[in-house]
N, C-alpha and C positions, 0 to 999 in steps of 0.2 A: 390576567395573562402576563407572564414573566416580561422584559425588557425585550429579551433577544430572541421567544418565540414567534413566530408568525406563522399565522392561517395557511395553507396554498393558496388560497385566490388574492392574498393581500402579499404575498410571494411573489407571486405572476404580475401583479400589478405596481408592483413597485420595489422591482428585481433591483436596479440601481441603487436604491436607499441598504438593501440586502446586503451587494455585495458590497458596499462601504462599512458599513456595519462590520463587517467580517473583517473584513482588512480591517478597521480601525479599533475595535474594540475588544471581541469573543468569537466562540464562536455561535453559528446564529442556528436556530431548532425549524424546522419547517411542519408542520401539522398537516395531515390529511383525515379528515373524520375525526377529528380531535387524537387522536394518536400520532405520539413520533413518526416522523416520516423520514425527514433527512439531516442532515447537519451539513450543513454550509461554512469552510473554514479558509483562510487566507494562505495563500499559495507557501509564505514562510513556512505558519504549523504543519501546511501537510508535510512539507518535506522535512522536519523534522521529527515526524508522526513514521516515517517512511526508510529512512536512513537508516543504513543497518549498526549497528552498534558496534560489529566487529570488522577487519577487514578479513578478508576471504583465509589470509595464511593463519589468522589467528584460526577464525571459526573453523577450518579443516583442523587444525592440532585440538581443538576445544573436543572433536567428533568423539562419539562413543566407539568408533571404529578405529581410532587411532592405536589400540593396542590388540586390536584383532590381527589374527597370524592371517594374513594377507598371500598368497603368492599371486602374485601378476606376473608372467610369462607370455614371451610372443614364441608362437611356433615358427619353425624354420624350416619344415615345409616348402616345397618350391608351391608355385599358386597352378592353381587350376588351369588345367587348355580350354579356351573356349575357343569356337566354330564364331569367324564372323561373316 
């Protein structure tokens, strides 16, 4: 078995050694029934796993809608009577 797989029962029992491992090294495979089960990784890669790549002004001009003929319109309409 590889370095950085681990069993679940050897997961569950020696979860602190895991998350060291994770933070210190790779990231770490958890097995259940001998198949992948999870991937355990350090709080750094997740968030660079996570981070969006673009910021928001970009990704709205990136949109495939950016040359769509758009009209947005607010009605001028007085609002509704309601009964309170």
């Amino acid at each position: 078995m590889q370095e950085n797989t681990w069993q679940l029962q050897d997961a569950k029992s020696k979860f602190s050694q895991l998350v060291d491992s994770a933070m210190r090294h790779q990231p770490q495979i958890v097995t259940k029934h001998g198949n992948n089960a999870v991937v355990i990784i350090s709080f750094e890669d997740y968030i660079k796993l996570t981070k969006p790549k673009d910021n928001l002004i970009t990704f709205l001009r990136n949109s495939p809608l950016m040359e769509a003929d758009l009209e947005i319109t607010r009605t001028k309409d007085n609002p509704r009577d309601i009964e309170l």
